[in-house]
C-alpha positions as CSV (number, residue, x, y, z in Angstrom):
1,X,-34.6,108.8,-187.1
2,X,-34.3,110.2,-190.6
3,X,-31.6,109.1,-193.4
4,X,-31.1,106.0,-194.8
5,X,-29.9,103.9,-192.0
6,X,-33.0,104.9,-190.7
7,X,-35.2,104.4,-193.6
8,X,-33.4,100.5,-193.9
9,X,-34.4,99.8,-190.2
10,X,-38.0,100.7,-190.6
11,X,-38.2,98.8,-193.3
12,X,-36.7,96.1,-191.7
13,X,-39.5,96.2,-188.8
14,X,-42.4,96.4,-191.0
15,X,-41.2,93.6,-192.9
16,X,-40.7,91.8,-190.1
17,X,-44.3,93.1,-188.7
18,X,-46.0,92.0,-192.0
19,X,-44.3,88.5,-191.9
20,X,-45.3,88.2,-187.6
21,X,-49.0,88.9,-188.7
22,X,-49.3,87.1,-192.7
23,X,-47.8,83.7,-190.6
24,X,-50.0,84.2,-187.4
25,X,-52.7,85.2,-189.3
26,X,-52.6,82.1,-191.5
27,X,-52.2,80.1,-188.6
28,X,-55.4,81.2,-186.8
29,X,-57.5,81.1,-189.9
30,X,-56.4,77.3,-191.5
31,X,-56.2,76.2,-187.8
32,X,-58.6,77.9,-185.8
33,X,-58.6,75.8,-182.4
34,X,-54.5,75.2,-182.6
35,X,-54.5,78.3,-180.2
36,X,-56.7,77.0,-177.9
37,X,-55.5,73.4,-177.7
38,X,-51.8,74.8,-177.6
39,X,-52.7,77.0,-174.2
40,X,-55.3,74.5,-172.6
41,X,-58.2,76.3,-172.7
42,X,-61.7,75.8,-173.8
43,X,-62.2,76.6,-177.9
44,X,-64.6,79.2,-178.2
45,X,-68.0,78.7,-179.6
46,X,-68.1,80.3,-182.6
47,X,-64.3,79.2,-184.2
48,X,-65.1,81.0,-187.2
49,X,-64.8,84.6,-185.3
50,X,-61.3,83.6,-184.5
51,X,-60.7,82.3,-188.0
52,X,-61.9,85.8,-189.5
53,X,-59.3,87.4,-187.0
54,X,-56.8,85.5,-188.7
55,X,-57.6,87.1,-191.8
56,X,-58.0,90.3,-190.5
57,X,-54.5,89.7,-188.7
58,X,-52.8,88.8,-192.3
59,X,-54.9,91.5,-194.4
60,X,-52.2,93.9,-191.7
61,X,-49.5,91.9,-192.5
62,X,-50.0,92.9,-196.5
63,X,-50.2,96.9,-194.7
64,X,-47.1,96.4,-193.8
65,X,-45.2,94.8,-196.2
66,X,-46.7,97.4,-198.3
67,X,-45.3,100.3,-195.8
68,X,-41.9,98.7,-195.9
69,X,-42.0,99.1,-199.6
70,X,-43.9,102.7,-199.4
71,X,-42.3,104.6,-196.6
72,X,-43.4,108.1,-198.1
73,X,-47.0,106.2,-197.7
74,X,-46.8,104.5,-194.6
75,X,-47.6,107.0,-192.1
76,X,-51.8,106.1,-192.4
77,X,-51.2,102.2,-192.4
78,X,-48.7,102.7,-189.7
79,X,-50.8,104.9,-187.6
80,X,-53.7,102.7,-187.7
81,X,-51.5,99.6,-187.1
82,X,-50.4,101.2,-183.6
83,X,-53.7,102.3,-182.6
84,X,-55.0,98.6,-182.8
85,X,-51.5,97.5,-181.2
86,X,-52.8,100.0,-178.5
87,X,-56.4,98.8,-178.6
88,X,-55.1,95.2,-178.3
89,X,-54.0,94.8,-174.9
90,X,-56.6,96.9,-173.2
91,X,-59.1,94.5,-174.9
92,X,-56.9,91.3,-173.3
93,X,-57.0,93.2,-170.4
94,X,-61.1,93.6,-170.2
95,X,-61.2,89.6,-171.4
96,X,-59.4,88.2,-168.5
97,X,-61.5,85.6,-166.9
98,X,-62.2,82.1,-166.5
99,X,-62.5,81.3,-169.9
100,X,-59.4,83.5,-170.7
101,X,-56.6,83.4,-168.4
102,X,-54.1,86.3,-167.7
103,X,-51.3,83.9,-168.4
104,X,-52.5,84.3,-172.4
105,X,-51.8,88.6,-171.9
106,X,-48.1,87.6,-172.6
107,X,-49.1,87.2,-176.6
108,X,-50.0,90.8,-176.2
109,X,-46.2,91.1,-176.2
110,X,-45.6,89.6,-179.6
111,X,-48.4,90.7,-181.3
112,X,-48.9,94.2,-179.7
113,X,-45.8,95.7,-177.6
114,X,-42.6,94.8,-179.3
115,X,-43.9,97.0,-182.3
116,X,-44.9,99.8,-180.4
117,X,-41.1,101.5,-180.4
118,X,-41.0,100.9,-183.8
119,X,-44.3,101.9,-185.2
120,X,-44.7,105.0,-182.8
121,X,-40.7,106.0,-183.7
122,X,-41.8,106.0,-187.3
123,X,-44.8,108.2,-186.6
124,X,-43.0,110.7,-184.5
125,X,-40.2,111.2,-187.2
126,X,-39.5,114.9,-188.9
127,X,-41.7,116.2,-186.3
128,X,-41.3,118.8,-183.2
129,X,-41.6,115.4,-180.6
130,X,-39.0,113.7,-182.2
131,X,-35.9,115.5,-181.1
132,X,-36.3,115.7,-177.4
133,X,-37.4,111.7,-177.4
134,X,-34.3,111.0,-179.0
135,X,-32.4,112.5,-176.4
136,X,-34.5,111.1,-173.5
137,X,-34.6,108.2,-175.2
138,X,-31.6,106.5,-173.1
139,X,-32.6,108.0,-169.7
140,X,-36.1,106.6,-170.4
141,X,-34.2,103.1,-171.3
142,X,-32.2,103.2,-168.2
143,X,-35.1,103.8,-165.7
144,X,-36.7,100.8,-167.6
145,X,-34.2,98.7,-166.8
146,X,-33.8,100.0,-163.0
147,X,-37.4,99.3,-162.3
148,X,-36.9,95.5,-164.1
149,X,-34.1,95.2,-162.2
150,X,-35.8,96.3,-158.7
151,X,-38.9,94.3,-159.5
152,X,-37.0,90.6,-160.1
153,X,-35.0,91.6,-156.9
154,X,-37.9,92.8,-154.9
155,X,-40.8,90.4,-156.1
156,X,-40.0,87.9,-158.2
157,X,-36.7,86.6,-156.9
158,X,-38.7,83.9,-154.5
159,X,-40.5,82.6,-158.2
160,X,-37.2,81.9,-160.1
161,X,-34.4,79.3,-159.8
162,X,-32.9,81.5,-157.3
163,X,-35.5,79.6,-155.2
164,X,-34.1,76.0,-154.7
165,X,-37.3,74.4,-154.1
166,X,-39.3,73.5,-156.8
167,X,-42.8,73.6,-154.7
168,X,-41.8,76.5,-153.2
169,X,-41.4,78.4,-156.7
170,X,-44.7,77.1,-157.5
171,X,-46.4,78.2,-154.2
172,X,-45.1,81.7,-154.5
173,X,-46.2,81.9,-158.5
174,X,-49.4,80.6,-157.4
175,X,-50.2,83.1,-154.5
176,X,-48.5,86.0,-156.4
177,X,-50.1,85.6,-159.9
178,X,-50.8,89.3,-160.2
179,X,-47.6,90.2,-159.2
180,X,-45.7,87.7,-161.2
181,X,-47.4,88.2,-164.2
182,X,-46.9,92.0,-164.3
183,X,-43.2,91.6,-163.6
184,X,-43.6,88.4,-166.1
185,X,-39.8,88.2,-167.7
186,X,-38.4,86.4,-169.9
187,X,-36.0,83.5,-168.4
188,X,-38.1,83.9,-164.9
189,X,-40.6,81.4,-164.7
190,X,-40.2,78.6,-162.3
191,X,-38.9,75.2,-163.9
């Protein structure tokens, strides 16, 4: 986790981070209801909060464009920028409702999780944690994948194509939506 390969894929990540939130940012503040009318659900009241959002969501993108540039600097920008990737879905979780469906927790995966092995990796680096994570780091990975692996073949299997009928896909998804949407996968869901 230290070096210059290292150093190279950090940067790479934050760049990549500061471009994810600068171009979702934007698009939340110029077009404040697109969200909304793209998922189907009501627009909020007030569209300006979720225009400020946007800006809030870009002024991080600067962070960490600035951190990819900086890595001898980054540690505060980076440390905040997982704590609100932490923050994040525990506040989609305490939203879910009526007015905001479970089914929009998945953007918690592109705004929040995928940077979480990243940022936290970065934090961790030079320091007394970061030498035994690197060597659990595969076993962690590979009991990961064994739980994925038992979940689609325990509980999801009857919601994907392996399911020939289309309404009976549909029926299971329906009557398993907790279920299905904590196993939620990518290439799973019912067509």
């Amino acid at each position: 986790m230290t070096g210059p390969f290292a150093d190279r894929l950090f940067r790479i990540a934050f760049v990549l981070a500061g471009a994810y939130n600068l171009a979702f940012g934007f698009w939340a503040t110029v077009w404040p209801l697109a969200f909304f009318e793209l998922f189907r659900i009501p627009p909020p009241r007030y569209p300006g909060i979720w225009a400020c959002l946007g800006m809030v969501l870009g002024v991080y993108g600067l962070l960490y464009l600035h951190a990819a540039r900086n890595l001898a600097t980054a540690k505060p920008i980076i440390a905040v920028g997982l704590l609100g990737k932490v923050l994040g879905p525990i506040g989609m979780l305490m939203s879910f409702g009526d007015d905001w469906p479970r089914r929009l927790g998945m953007i918690c995966v592109y705004n929040d999780l995928i940077w979480w092995l990243p940022f936290g990796l970065f934090l961790v680096r030079g320091t007394a944690l970061a030498r035994p994570l690197m060597a659990g780091t595969p076993w962690i990975c590979a009991a990961a994948h064994a739980v994925a692996f038992a979940t689609l073949l325990l509980l999801l299997r009857r919601g994907m194509l392996t399911e020939p009928a289309a309404a009976a896909r549909a029926a299971y998804v329906a009557q398993n939506a907790a279920v299905w949407t904590l196993g939620w996968r990518h290439g799973c869901w019912p067509r």
